[in-house]
C-alpha positions in Angstrom: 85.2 115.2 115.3 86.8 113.1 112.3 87.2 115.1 108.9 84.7 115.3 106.6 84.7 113.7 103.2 82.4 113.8 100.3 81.6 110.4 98.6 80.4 110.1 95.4 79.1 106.4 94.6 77.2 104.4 91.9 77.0 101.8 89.1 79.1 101.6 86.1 78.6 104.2 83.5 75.9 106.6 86.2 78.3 109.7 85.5 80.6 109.4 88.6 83.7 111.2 87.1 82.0 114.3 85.3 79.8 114.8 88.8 83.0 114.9 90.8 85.0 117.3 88.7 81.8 119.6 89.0 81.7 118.8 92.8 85.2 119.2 93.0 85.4 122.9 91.4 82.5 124.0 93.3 83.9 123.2 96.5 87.5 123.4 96.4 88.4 119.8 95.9 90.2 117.1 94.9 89.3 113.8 93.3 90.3 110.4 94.9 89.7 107.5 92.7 87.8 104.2 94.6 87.9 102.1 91.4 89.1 98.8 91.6 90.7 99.0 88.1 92.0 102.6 87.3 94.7 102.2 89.8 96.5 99.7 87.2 98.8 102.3 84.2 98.5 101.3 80.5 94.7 100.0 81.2 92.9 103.2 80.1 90.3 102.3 78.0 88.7 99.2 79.5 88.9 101.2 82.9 87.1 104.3 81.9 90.1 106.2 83.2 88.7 109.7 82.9 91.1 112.0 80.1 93.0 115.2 81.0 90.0 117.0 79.0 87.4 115.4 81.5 89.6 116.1 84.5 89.8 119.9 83.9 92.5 120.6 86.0 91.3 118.7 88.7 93.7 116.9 90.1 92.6 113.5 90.3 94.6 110.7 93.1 94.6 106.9 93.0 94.8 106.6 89.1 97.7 104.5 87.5 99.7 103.8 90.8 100.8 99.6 90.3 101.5 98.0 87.5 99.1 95.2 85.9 100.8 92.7 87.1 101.3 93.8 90.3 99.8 92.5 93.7 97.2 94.7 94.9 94.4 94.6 97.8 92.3 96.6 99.5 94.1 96.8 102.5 96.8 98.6 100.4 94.8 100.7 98.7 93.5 102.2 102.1 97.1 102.8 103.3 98.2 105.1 99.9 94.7 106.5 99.3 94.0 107.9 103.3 97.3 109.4 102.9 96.0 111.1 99.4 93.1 112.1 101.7 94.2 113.3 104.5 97.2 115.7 102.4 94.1 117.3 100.6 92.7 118.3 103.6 96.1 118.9 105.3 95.8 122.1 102.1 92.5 123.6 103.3 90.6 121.4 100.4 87.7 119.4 100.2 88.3 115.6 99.5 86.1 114.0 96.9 86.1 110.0 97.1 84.6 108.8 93.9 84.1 105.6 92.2 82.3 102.0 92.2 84.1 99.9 94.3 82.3 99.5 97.5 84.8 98.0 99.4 87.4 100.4 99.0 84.9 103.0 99.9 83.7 101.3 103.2 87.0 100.6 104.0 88.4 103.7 103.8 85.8 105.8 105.3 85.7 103.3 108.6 88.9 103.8 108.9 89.5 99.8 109.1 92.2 97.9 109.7 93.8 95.0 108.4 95.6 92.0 109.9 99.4 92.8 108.7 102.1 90.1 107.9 105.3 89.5 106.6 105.2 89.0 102.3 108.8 87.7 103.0 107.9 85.1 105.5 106.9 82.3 102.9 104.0 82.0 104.6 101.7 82.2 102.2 103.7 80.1 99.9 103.4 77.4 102.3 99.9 77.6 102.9 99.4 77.7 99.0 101.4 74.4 98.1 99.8 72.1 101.0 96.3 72.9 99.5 97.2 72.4 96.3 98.9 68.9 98.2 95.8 68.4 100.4 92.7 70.3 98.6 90.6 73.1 100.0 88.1 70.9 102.0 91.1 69.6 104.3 92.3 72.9 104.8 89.0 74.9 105.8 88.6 72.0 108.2 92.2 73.1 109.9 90.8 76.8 109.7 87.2 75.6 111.4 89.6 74.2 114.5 91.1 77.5 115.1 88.6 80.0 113.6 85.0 78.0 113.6 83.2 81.4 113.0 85.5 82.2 109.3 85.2 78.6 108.6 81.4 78.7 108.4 81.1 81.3 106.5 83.6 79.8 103.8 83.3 77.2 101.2 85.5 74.7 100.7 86.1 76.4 97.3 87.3 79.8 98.6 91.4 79.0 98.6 92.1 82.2 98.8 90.1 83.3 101.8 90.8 80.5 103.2 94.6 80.6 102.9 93.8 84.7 104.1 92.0 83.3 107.5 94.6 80.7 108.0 97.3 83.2 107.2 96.0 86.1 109.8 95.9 83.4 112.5 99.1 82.2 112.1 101.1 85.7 111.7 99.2 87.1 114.4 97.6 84.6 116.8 94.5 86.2 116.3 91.5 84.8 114.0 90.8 87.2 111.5 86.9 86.9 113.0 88.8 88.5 116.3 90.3 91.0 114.5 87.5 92.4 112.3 85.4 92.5 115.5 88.1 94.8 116.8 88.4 96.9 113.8 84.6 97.5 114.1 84.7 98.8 117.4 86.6 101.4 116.3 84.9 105.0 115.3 85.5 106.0 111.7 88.0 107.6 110.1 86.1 109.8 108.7 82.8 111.9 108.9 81.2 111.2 105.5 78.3 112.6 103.4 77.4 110.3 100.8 75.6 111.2 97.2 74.9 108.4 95.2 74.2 108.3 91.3 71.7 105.6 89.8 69.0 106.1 86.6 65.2 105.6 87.5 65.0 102.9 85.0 67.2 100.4 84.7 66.5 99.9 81.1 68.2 103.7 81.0 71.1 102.5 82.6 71.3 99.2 80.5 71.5 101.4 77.4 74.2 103.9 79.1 76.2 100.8 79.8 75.8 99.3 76.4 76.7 102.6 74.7 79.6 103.0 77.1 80.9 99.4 75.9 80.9 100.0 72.3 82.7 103.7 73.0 85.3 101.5 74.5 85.9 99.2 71.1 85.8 102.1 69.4 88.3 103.7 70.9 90.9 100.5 70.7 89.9 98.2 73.9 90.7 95.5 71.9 94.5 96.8 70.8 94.9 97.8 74.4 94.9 94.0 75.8 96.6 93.0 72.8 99.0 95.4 73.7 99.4 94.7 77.7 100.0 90.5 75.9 101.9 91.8 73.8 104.2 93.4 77.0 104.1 90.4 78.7 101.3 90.7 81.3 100.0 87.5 82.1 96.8 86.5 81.1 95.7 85.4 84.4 96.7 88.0 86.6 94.0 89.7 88.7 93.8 93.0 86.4 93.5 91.2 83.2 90.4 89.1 84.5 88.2 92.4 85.0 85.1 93.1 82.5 86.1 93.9 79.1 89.6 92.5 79.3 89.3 89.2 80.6 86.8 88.7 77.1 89.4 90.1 74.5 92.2 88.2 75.9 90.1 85.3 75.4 89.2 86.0 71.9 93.4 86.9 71.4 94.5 83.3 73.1 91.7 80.8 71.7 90.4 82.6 68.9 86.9 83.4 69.7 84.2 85.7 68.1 85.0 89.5 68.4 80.9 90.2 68.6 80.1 87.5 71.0 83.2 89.1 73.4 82.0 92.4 72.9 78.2 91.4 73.9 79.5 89.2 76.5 81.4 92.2 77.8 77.7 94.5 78.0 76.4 91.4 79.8 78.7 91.2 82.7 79.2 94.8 82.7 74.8 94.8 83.3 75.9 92.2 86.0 78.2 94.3 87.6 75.8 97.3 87.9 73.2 95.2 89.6 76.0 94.0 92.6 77.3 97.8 92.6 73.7 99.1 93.6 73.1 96.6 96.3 76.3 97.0 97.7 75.7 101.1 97.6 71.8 100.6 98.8 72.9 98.9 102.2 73.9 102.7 103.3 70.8 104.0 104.6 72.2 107.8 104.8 73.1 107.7 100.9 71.0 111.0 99.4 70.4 109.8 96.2 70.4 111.3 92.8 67.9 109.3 90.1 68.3 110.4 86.8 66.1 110.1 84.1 67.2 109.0 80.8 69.5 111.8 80.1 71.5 113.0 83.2 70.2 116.5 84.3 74.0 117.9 85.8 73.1 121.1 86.3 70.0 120.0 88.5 72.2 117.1 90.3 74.4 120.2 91.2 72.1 122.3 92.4 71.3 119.2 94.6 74.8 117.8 95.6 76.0 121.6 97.2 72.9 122.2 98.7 73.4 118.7 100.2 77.5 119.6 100.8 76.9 123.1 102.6 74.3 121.7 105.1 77.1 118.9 105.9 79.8 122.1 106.6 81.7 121.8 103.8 
């Protein structure tokens, strides 16, 4: 039988990080961080990095481990954070996989692979300058002649799964429809019991989000980008176009209006939310934890290790 991990899932701002340091000194555990974001150091504030006060003591993994401008992906974070996972349990404790990006969660648990090449090949670079040379319509019509199953499923738009597709197939001879099909086959990594976190209401979890956002300004969200600028981060690197920076850096670099970035940040932040759940609701298994307006912990506890001693752990 695989190991057994907890996972902890949900929205934005549905009380993830104080639920796992509960869960984690109830059972023993650890915290692993699935957060898209957090994993970038000097981008605390914007991330919702949880504070050495909320950890308690908990030791908390996958948190400030790159750079901002450093290239990051999924498939990377599945390498360092199964090794985070597996050295908890190797010490007799219980793993506790929390946070709000779906795709490192699925990936990790499944234990899936990915399609590995050489970064020092050029390969990439290559495929990069002939479509900016030919445009992306030309080259997902070379990917449809080698891979007709990733070219239908991509637009013409998509450069950079495109220049993924065409990359796999030409590092490895495989399409990268080939390989995921053999990834699937495989039997996961990990046994899993999933708890998920979500508000009844969504008007509840509007107004949780919305108070979350203007905790953030308060606390300096807007120094912080002015700071990572100010450092020399580029502007258009993957970290800096996540919610909440993405709209201060604009208001730094053009001069826009402080309010308009700060409800602009609430917005997509509501967005967000809305993808999270029905990324999360596709998991039929998730045991679910609704809470009303005001988050009942104790009762979500009671709940969670009643849940985590019937799974064994």
């Amino acid at each position: 039988m695989p190991p057994k991990l907890l996972v902890l899932v949900g929205p934005t701002a549905s009380g993830k990080t104080r639920m796992a340091v509960e869960l984690a000194k109830e059972l023993n555990g650890e915290v692993v961080s699935a957060d898209s974001m957090q994993i970038y150091r000097r981008m605390d504030i914007g991330t919702a990095k949880p504070t050495w006060e909320e950890m308690q003591g908990i030791p908390h993994h996958m948190i400030d481990v790159v750079e901002p401008d450093e290239a990051f992906s999924v498939a990377r974070y599945v390498e360092m954070a199964s090794q985070c996972v597996d050295d908890i349990l190797s010490r007799g404790k219980t793993p506790i996989l929390a946070g709000g990006t779906g795709l490192y969660i699925d990936s990790l648990c499944s234990g899936r692979t990915f399609a590995s090449f050489s970064q020092e090949s050029g390969l990439r670079e290559q495929l990069e300058q002939e479509l900016s040379e030919v445009g992306g319509a030309a080259m997902l019509e070379r990917l449809k002649k080698v891979d007709p199953e990733s070219g239908a499923r991509l637009h013409a738009n998509d450069h950079k799964r495109i220049i993924r597709a065409l990359e796999v197939y030409e590092s490895t001879g495989k399409t990268l429809t080939q390989h995921n099909l053999e990834t699937q086959k495989m039997p996961p990594r990990y046994d899993t019991l999933t708890i998920g976190l979500a508000f009844r209401e969504r008007v509840h979890m509007w107004g949780r989000i919305d108070q979350r956002v203007d905790e953030m300004v308060a606390a300096g969200l807007e120094q912080e980008v002015h700071t990572l600028l100010d450092a020399g981060i580029p502007q258009n690197c993957t970290a800096m176009q996540a919610i909440g920076y993405k709209e201060f850096v604009e208001v730094a670099e053009q001069g826009g209006s402080r309010e308009n970035a700060i409800e602009m940040v609430k917005l997509r932040s509501r967005q967000y939310a809305k993808r999270q759940l029905t990324w999360f609701r596709r998991n039929p298994h998730t045991k679910w934890i609704l809470w009303d307006e005001n988050p009942n912990i104790l009762q979500a506890m009671q709940s969670s290790t009643s849940f985590a001693h019937a799974f064994g752990l």
